[in-house]
TORPA-4810 file (N, C-alpha, C, O; in nm, 3 decimals):
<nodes>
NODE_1_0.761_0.741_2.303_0.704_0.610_2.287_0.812_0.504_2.312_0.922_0.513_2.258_X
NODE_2_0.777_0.403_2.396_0.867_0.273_2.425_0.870_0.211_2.257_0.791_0.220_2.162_X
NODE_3_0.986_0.155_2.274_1.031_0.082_2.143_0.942_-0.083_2.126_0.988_-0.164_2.207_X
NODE_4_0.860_-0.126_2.064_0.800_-0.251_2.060_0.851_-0.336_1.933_0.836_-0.321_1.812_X
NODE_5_0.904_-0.413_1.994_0.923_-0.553_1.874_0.794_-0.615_1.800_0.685_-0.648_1.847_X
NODE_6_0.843_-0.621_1.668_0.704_-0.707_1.638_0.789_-0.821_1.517_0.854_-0.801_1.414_X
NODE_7_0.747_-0.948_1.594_0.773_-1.066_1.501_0.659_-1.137_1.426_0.549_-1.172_1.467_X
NODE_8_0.730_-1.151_1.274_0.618_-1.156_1.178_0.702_-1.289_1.123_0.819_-1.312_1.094_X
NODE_9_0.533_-1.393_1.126_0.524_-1.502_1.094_0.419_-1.496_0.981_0.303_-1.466_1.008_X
NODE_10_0.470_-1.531_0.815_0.331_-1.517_0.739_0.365_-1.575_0.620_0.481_-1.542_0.597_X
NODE_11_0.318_-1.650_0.528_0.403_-1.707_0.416_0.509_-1.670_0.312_0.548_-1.727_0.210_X
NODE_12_0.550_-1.536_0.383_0.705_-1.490_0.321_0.794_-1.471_0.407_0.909_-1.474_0.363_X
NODE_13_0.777_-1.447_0.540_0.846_-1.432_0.653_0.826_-1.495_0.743_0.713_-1.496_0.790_X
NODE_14_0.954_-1.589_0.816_0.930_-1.676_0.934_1.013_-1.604_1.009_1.113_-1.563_0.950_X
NODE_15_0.995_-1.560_1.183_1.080_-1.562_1.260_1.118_-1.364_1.188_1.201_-1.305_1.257_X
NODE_16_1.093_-1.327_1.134_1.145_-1.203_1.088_1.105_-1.097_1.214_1.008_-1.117_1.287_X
NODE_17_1.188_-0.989_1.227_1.162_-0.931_1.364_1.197_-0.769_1.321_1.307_-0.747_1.270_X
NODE_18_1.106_-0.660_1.344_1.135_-0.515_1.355_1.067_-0.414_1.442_0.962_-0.444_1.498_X
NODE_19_1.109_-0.319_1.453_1.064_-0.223_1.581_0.961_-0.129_1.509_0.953_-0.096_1.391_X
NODE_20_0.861_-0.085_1.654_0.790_0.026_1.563_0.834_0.115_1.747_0.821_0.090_1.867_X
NODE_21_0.888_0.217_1.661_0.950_0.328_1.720_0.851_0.458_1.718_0.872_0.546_1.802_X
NODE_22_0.770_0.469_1.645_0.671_0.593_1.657_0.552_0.566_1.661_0.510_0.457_1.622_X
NODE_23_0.458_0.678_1.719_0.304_0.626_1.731_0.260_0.567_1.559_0.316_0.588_1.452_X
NODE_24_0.155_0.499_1.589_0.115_0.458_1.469_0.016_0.607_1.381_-0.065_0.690_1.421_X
NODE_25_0.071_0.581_1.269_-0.013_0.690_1.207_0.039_0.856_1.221_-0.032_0.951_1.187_X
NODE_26_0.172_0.870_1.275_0.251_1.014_1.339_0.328_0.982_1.259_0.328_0.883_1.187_X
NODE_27_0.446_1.117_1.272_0.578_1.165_1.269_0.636_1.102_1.149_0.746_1.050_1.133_X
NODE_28_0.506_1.123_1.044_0.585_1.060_0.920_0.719_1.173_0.880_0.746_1.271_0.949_X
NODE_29_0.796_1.132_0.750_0.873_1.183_0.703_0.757_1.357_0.622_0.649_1.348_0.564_X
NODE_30_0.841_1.498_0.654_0.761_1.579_0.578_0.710_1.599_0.395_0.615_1.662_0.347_X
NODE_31_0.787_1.540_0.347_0.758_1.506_0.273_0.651_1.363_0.201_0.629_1.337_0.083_X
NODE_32_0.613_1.306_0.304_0.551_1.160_0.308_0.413_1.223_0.333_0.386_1.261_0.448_X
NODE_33_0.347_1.234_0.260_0.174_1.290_0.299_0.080_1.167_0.218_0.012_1.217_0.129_X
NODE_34_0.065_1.017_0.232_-0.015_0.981_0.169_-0.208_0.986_0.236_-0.270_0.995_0.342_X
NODE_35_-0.229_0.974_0.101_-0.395_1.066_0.146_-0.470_0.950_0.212_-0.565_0.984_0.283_X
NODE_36_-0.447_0.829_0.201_-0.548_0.759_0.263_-0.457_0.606_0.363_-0.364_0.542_0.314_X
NODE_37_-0.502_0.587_0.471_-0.437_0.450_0.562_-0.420_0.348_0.494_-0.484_0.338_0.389_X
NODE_38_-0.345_0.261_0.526_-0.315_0.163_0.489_-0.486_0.046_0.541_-0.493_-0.066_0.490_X
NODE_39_-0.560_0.076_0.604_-0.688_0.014_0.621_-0.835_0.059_0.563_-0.941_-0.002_0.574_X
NODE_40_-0.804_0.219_0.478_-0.907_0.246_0.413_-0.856_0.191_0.293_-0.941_0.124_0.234_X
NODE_41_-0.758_0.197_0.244_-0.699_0.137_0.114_-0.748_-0.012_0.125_-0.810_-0.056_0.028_X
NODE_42_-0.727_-0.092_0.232_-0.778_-0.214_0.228_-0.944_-0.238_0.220_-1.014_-0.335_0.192_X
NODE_43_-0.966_-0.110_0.256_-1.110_-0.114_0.263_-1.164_-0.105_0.145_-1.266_-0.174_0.137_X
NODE_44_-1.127_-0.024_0.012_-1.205_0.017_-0.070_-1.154_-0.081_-0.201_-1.201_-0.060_-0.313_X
NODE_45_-1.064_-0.180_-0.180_-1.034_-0.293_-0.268_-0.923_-0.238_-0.319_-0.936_-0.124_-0.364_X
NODE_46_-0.768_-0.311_-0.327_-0.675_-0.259_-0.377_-0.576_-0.434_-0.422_-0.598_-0.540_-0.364_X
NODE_47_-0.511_-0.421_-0.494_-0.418_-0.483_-0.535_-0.492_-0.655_-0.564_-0.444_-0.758_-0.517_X
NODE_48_-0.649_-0.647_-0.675_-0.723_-0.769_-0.635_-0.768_-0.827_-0.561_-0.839_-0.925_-0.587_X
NODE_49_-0.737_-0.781_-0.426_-0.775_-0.871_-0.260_-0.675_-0.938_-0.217_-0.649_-0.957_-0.098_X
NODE_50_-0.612_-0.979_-0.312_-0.501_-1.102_-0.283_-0.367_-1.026_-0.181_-0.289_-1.108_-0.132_X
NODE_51_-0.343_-0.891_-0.152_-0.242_-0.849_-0.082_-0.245_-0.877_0.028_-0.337_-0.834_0.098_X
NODE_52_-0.170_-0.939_0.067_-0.154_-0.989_0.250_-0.243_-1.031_0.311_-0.254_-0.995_0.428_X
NODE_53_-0.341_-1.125_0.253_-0.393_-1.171_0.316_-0.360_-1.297_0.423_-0.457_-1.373_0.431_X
NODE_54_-0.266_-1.331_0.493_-0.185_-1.461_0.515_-0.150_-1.324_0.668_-0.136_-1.373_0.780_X
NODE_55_-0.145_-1.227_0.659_-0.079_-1.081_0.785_-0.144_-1.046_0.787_-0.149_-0.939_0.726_X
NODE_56_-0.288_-1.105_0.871_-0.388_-1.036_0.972_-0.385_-1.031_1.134_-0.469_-0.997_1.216_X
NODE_57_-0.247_-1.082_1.145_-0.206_-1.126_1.300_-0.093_-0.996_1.303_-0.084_-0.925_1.402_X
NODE_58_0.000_-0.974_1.168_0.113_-0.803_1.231_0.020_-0.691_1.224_0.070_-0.584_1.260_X
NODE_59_-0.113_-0.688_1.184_-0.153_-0.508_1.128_-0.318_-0.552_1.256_-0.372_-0.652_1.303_X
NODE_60_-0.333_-0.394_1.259_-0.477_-0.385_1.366_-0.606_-0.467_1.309_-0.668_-0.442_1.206_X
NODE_61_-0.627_-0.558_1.391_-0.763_-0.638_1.262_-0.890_-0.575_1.228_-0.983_-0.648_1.193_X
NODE_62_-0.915_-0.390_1.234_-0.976_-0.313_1.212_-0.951_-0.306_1.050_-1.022_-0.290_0.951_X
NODE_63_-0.814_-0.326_1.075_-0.771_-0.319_0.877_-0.826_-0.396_0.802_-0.876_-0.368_0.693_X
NODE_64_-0.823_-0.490_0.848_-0.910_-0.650_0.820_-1.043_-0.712_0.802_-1.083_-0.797_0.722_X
NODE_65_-1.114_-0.632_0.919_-1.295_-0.627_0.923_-1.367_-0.614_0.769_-1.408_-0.708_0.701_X
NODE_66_-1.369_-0.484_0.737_-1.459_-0.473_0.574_-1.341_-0.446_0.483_-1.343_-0.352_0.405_X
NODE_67_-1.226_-0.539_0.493_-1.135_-0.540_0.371_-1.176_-0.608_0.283_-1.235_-0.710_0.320_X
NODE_68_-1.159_-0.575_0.087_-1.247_-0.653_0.082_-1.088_-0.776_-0.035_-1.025_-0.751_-0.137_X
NODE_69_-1.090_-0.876_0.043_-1.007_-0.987_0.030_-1.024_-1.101_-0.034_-1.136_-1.149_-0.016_X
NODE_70_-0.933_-1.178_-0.120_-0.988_-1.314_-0.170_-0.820_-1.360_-0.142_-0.714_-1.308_-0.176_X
NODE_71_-0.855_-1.501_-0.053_-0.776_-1.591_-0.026_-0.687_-1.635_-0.104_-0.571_-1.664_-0.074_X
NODE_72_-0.751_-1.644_-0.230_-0.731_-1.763_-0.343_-0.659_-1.710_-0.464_-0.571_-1.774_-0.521_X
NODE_73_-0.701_-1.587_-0.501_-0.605_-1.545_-0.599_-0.616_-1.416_-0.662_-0.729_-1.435_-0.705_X
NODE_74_-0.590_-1.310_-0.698_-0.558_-1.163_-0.765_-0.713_-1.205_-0.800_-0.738_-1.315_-0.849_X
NODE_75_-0.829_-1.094_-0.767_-0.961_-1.076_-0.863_-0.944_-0.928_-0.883_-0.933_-0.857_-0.783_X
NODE_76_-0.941_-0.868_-1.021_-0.924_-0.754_-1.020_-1.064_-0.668_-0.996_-1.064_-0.548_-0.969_X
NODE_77_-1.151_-0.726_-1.007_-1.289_-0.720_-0.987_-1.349_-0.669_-0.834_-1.465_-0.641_-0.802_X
NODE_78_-1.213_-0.668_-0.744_-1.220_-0.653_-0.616_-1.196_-0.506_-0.595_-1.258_-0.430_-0.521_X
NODE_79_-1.090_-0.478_-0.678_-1.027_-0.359_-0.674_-1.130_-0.215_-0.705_-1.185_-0.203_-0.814_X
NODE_80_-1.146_-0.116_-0.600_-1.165_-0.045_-0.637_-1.280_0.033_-0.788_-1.398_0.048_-0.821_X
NODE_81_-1.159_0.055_-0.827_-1.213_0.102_-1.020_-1.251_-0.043_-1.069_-1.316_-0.043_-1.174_X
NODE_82_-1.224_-0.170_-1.011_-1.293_-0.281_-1.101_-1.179_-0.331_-1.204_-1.201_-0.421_-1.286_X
NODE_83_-1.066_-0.269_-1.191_-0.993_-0.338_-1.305_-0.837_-0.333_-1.260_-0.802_-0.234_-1.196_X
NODE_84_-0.770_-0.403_-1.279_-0.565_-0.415_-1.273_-0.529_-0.344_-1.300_-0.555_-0.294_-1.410_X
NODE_85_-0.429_-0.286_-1.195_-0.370_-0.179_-1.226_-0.212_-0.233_-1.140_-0.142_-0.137_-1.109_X
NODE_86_-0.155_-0.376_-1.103_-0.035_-0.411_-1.062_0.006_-0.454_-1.135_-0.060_-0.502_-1.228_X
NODE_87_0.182_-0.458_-1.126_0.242_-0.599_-1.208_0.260_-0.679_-1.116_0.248_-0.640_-1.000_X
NODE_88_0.296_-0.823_-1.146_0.309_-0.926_-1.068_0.452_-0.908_-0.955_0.522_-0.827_-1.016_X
NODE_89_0.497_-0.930_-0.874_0.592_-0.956_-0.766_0.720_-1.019_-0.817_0.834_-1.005_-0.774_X
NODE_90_0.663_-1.113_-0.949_0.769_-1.127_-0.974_0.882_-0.990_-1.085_1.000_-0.958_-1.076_X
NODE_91_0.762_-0.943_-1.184_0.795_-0.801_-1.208_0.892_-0.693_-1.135_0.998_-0.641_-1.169_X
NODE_92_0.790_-0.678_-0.988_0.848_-0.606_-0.911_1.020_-0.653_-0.861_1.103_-0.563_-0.860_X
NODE_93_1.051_-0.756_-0.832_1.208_-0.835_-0.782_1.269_-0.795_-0.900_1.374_-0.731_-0.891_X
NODE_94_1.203_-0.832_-1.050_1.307_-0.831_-1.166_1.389_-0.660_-1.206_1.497_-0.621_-1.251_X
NODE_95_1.264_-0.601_-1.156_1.305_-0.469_-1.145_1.397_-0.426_-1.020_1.443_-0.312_-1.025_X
NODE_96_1.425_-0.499_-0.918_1.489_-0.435_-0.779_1.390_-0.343_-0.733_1.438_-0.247_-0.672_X
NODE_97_1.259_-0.343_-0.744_1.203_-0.246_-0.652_1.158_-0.319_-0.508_1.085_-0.267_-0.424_X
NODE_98_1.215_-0.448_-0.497_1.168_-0.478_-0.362_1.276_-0.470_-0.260_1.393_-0.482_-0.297_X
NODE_99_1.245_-0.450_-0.130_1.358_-0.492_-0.039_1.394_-0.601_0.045_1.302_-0.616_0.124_X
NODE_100_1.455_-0.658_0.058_1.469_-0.758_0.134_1.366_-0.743_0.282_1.265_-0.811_0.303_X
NODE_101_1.395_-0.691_0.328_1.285_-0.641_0.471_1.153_-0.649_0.439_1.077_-0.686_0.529_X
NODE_102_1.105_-0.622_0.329_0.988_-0.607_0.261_0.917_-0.671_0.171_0.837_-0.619_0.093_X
NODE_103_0.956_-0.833_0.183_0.934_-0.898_0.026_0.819_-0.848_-0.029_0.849_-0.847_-0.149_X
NODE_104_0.716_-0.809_-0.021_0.590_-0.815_-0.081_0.556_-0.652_-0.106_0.445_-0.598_-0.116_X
NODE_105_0.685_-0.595_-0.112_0.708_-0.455_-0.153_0.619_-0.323_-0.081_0.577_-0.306_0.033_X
NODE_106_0.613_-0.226_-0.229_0.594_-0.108_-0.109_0.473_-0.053_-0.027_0.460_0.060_0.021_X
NODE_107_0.372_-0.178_-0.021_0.212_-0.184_0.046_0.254_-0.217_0.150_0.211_-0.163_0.252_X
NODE_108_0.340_-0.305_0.154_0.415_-0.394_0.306_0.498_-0.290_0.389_0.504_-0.277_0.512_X
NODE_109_0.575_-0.204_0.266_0.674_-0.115_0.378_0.584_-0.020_0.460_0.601_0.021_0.575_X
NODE_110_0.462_0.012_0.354_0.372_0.150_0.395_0.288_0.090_0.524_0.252_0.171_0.609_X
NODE_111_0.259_-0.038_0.540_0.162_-0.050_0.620_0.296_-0.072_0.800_0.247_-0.069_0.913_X
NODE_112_0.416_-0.086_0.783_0.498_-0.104_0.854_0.543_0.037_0.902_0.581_0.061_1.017_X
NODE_113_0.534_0.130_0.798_0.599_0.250_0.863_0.443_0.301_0.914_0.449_0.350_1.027_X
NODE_114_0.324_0.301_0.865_0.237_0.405_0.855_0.223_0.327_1.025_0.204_0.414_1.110_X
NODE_115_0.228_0.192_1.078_0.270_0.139_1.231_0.389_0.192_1.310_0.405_0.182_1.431_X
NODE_116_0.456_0.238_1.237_0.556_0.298_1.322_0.685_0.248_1.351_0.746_0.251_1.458_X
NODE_117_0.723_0.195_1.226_0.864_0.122_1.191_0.936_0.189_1.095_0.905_0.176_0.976_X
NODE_118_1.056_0.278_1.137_1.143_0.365_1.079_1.248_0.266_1.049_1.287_0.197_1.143_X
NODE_119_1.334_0.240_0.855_1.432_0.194_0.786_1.488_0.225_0.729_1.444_0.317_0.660_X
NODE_120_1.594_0.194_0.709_1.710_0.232_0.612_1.659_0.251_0.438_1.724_0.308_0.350_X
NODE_121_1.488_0.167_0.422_1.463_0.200_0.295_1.380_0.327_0.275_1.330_0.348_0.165_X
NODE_122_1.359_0.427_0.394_1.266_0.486_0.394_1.225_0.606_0.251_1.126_0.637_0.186_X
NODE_123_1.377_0.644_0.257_1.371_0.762_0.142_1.334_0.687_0.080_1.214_0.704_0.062_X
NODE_124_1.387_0.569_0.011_1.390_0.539_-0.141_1.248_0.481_-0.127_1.186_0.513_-0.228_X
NODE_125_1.186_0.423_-0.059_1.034_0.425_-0.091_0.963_0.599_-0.067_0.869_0.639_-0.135_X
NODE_126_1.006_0.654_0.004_0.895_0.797_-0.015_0.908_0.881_-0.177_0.829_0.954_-0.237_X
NODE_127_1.059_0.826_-0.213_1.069_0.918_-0.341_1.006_0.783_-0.446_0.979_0.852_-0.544_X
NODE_128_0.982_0.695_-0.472_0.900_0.631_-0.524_0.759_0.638_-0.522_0.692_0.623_-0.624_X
NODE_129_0.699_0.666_-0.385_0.581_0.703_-0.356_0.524_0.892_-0.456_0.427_0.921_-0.526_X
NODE_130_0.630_0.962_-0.416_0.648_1.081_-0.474_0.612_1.046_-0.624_0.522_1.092_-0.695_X
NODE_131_0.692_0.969_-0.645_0.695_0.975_-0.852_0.513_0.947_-0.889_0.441_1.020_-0.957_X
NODE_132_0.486_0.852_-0.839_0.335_0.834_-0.887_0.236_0.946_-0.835_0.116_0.957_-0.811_X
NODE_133_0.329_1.008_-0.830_0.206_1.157_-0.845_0.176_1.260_-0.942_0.114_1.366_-0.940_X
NODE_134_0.260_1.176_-1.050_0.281_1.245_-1.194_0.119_1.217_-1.209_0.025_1.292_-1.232_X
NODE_135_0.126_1.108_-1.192_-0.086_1.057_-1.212_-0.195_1.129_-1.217_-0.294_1.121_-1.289_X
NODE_136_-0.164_1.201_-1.129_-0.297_1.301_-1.126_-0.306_1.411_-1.191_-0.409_1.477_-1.177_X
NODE_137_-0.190_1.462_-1.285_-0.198_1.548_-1.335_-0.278_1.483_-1.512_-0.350_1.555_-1.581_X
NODE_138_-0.245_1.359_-1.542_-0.323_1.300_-1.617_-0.449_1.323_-1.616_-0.506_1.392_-1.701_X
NODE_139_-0.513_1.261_-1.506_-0.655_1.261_-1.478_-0.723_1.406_-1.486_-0.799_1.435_-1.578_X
NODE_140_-0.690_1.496_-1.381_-0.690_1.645_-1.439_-0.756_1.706_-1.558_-0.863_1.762_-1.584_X
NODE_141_-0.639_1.667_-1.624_-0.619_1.714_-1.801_-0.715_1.644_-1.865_-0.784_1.707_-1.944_X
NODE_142_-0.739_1.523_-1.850_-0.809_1.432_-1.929_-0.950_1.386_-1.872_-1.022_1.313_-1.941_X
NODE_143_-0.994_1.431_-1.735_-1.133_1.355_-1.696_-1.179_1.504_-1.652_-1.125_1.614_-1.662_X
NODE_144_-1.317_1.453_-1.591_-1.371_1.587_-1.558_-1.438_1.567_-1.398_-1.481_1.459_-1.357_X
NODE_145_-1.437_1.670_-1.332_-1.405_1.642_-1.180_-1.506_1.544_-1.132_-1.620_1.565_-1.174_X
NODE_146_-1.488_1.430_-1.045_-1.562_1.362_-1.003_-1.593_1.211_-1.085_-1.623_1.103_-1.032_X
NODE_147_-1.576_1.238_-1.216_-1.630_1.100_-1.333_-1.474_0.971_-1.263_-1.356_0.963_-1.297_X
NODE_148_-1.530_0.918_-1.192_-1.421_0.818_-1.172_-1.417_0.682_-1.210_-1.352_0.584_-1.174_X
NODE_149_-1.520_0.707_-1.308_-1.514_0.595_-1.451_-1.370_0.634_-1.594_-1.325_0.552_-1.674_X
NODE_150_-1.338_0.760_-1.584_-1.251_0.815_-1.670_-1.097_0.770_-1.588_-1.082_0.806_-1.471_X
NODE_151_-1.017_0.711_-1.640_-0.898_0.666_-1.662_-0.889_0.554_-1.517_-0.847_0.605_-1.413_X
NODE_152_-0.913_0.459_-1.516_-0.961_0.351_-1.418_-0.817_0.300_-1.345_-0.775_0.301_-1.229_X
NODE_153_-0.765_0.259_-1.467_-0.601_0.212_-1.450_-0.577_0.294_-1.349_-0.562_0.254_-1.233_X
NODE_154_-0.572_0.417_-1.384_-0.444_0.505_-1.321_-0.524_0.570_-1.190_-0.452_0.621_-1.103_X
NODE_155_-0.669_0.572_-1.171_-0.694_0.597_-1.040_-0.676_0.471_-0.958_-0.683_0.487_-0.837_X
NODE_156_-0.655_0.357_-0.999_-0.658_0.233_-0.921_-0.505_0.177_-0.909_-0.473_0.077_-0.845_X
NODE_157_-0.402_0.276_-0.994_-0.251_0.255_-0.943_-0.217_0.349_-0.836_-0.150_0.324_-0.736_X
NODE_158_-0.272_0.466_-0.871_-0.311_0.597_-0.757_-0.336_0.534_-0.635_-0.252_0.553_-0.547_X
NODE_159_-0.454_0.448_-0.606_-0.482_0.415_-0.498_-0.411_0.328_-0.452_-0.409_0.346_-0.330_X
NODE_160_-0.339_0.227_-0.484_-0.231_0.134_-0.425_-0.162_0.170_-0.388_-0.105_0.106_-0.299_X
NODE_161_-0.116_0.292_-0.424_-0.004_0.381_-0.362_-0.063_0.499_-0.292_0.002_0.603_-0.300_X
NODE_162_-0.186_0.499_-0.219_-0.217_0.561_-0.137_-0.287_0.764_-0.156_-0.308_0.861_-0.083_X
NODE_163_-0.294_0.739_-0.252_-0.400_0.868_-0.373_-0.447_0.848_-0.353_-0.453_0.725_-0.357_X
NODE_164_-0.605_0.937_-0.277_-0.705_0.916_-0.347_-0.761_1.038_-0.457_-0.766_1.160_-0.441_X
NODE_165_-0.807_0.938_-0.598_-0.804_1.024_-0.677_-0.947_1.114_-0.703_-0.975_1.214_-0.770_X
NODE_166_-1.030_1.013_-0.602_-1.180_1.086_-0.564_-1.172_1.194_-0.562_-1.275_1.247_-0.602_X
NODE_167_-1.063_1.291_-0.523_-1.099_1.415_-0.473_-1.065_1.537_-0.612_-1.098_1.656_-0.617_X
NODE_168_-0.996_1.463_-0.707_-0.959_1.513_-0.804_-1.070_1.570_-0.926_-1.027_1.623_-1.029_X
</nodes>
């Protein structure tokens, strides 16, 4: 695959510029298996609506079509299970889990690599991605297959990070 630049203009990034080096949707890391795209995730309501909505011009506007989005502000009501399951951004900075390349953290890195942009943060987001898979062993133990009214939170942190816990 030819190397393609992509410059991203969006209310956290002006003028910001990175490569996507692999087909979109390939040659992830082997250890990197998340279960669902970065556009079915948008599809089935994740992070209130309010995630990136301002970057419908860097991602395929297929992602975009039946996403279901609010302009205006976090409705958790959008999400999925119907209820919050993020902390705020500013949370995320106070903790160092963001990267500079990435202000709007690790939905932004996933939808950049799952396009085909290989970084220097890659491990440390896949082994982050890794840890929230303690999750499902919760649900497991505690729900019974299919009831995805039983533990809401944690199938709807599951899904931000690319679980789906439907299948559980």
């Amino acid at each position: 695959m030819k190397k393609r630049k992509v410059v991203v203009n969006d209310l956290m990034q002006q003028q910001f510029s990175y490569y996507l080096t692999e087909p979109a949707g390939e040659h992830f890391h082997p250890e990197f298996k998340p279960e669902l795209t970065p556009g079915q995730m948008l599809q089935m309501g994740v992070f209130g609506g309010k995630y990136m909505t301002d970057c419908v011009d860097e991602f395929p506007a297929d992602w975009f079509a039946n996403a279901r989005l609010c302009h205006e502000r976090h409705v958790p009501e959008m999400n999925f299970y119907g209820v919050n399951a993020s902390q705020s951004l500013a949370v995320w900075r106070e903790k160092g889990w963001i990267h500079t390349d990435d202000p709007r953290g690790w939905f932004q890195w996933y939808c950049r690599y799952f396009m085909g942009r290989r970084c220097s943060d890659d491990i440390r987001q896949i082994k982050r991605w890794k840890a929230m898979k303690r999750h499902t062993a919760q649900i497991r133990k505690n729900c019974l297959k299919g009831d995805l009214k039983c533990r809401r939170k944690q199938r709807q942190a599951l899904l931000n990070w690319a679980y789906d816990s439907r299948k559980i």
